[in-house]
Each structure stands twice: as structure tokens, then as C-alpha cells.
C-alpha positions as CSV (number, residue, x, y, z in Angstrom):
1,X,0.0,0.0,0.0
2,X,3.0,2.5,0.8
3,X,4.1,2.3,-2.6
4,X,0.5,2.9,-4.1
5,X,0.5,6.1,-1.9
6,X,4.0,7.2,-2.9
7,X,3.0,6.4,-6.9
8,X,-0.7,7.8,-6.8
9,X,0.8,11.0,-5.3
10,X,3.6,12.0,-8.4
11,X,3.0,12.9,-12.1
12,X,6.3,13.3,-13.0
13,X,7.7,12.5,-16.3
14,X,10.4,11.0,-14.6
15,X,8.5,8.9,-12.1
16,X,6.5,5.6,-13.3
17,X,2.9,7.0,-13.3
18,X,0.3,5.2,-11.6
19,X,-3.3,4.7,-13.1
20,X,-5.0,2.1,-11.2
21,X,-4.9,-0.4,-8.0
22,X,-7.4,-3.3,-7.8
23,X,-7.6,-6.7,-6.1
24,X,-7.8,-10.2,-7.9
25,X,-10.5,-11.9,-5.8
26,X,-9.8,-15.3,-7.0
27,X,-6.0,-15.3,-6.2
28,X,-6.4,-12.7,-3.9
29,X,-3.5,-10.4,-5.5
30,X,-2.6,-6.9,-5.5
31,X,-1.9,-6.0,-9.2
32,X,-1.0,-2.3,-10.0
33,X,-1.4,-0.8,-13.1
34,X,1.3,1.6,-14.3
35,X,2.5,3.4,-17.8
36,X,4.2,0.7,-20.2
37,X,7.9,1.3,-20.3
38,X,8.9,-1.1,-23.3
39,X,12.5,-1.0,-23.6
40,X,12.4,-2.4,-19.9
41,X,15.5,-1.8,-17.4
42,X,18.6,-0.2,-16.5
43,X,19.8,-3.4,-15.7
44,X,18.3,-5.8,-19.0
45,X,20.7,-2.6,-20.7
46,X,24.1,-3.3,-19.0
47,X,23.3,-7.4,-19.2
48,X,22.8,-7.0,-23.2
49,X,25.5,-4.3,-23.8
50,X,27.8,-6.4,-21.4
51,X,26.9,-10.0,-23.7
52,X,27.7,-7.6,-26.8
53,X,31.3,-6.5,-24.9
54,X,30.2,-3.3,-25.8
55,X,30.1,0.0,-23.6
56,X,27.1,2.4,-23.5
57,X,27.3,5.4,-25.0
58,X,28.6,8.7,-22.6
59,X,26.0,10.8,-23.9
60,X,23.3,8.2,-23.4
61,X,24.6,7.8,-19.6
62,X,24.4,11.5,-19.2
63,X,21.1,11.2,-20.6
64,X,20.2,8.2,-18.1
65,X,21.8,10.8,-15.2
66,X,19.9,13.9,-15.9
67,X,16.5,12.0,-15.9
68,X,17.5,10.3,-12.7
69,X,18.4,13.5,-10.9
70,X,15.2,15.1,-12.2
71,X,13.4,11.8,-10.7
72,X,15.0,12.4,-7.4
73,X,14.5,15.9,-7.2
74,X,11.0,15.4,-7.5
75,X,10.8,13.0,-5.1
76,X,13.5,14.5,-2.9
77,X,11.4,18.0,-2.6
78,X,8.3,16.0,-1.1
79,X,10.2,14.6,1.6
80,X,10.7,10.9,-0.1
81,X,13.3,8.8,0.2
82,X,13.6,5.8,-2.9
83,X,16.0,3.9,-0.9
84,X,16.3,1.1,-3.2
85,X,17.4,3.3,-6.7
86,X,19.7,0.3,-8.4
87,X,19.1,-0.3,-12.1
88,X,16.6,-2.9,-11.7
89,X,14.1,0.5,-10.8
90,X,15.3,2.1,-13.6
91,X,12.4,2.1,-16.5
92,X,13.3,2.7,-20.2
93,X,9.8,4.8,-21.6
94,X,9.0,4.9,-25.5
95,X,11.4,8.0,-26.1
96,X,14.1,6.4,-24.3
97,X,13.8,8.3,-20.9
98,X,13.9,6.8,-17.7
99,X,12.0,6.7,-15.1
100,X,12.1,5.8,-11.8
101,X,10.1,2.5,-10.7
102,X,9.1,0.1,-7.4
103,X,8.6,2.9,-4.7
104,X,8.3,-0.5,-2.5
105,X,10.6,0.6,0.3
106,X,10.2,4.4,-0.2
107,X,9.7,6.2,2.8
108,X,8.6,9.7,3.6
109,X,11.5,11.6,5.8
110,X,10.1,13.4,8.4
111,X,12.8,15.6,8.2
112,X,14.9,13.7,10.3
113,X,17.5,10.6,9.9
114,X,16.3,7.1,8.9
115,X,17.8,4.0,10.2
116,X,16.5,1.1,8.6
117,X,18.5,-1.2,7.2
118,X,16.9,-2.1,3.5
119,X,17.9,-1.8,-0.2
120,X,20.2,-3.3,-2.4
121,X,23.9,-4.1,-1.5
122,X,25.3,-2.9,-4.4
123,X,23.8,0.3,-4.0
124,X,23.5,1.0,-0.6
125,X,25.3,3.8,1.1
126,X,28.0,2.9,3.7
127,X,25.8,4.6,6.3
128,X,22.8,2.0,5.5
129,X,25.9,-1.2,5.9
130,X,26.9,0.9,9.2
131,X,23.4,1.1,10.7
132,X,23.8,4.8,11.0
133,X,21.6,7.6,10.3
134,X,21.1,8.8,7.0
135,X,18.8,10.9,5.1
136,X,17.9,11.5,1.6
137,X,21.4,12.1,0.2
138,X,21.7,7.7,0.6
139,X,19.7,8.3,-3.1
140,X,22.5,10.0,-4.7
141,X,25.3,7.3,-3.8
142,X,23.0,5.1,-5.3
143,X,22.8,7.2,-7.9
144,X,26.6,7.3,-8.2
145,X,26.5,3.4,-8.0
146,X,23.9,3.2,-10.7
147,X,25.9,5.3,-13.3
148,X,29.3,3.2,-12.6
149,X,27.5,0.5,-13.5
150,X,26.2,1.9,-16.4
151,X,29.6,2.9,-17.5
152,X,31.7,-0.3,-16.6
153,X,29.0,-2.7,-16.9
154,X,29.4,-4.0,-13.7
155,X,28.9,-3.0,-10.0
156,X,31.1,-0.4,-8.5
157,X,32.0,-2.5,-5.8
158,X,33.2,-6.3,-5.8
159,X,34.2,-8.9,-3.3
160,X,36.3,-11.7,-3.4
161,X,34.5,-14.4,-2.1
């Protein structure tokens, strides 16, 4: 439901726009209906252009940034927090824009820190790992993390295992 809040409450052109919620009685399922993005993900992107051995484009990566930052700016300015941006959430529209997705974990700041732990590894600032406080700025070291990837075509940070 705190996503269908979040969603129902942005028209953004860089936000994934909400048009309806409704139940499935016989399976008893939530389903959501939001605007078709049909050159699907961030991360489908790096996995093809990664299989090809072939970078993305700089200027399409600037692109990808711009319409990111406008997508947290919006957000940013009424007090949400995504908390799990990571390419995955990262729609491809009809023009080839992106757009922010799965406000799932999205919390509104009260103006205050946060402290729970949630999101992505990858992509999740070293506050989050720390079980510190953090605010809204945890978005734009995702942010950071997302447009590595997009440039080397694989996480910003590994491990040896």
C-alpha cells in the first residue's frame, strides 16, 4: 500500500505513473497498473550491452543521469526517500527516458534521519551497511552506484569471495 501512496501522489515525467490499483479476488493479489515502459530496465541494458562487450554510450549515460536527478528531485522535494534506486528500478519509456520504478521501500522523511537497514547491496550507502543515520542524500550514492555500472558494466564494488 506505501508504494500505491508514494505512486498515486507523483505525475512526474520521470517517475513511473500510476493509473489504477485493484484486487484479484480469485487469487487474492494486489496488481497495479502503471505506464508501459517497453524498452524495460537499466539493468536488462548493462546485461545485453555487457553480452555484446560493448560499452554504453557517454552521452546516453548523461542522458540516463539527468533524468535520474530530475526523478529524485521530484521526489526529494516531497520529503521521499527511494532507498532502493539500483538499475533494476530504472524504466526505459517509449522516447528512451527513464524513469524511476518500485517505490516498495520508499519512505517519507520526516525531516529527520532514517535507520532502517533495506535496499540493495550494491547500491546502498555505507551509512545503511553501518546502521547509521542517513537521510535522503543515501539516493545520490545510489545514484553514483547506478551510473558506474552503467559505465563499466558491472557493479562499482566487488568482493572476493
Amino acid at each position: 500500500m506505501n508504494e500505491i501512496r508514494i505512486l498515486a501522489s507523483f505525475k512526474h515525467p520521470r517517475l513511473i505513473r500510476w493509473y489504477e490499483t485493484f484486487v484479484e479476488n480469485a487469487k487474492e493479489e494486489l496488481c497495479i497498473v502503471m505506464e508501459l515502459c517497453p524498452y524495460g530496465d537499466l539493468e536488462q541494458k548493462i546485461k545485453r550491452h555487457k553480452h555484446r562487450k560493448q560499452y554504453i554510450d557517454e552521452r546516453e549515460i548523461w542522458v540516463y543521469a539527468v533524468n535520474l536527478l530530475e526523478g529524485l528531485a521530484a521526489l526529494h522535494s516531497k520529503g521521499v526517500v527511494h532507498r532502493d534506486l539500483k538499475p533494476a528500478n530504472c524504466l526505459i519509456d517509449s522516447q528512451g527516458c527513464v524513469k524511476i520504478a518500485d517505490m516498495n521501500i520508499s519512505k517519507v522523511s520526516k525531516g529527520g534521519n532514517m535507520q532502517t537497514q533495506v535496499g540493495t547491496p550494491y547500491f546502498i550507502c555505507p551509512e545503511i551497511y553501518l546502521k547509521r543515520p542517513y537521510t535522503s542524500t543515501s539516493d545520490i550514492w545510489s545514484l553514483g552506484g547506478v551510473l558506474y555500472n552503467l559505465a563499466a558494466l558491472r557493479p562499482p564494488f566487488l568482493a572476493d569471495k
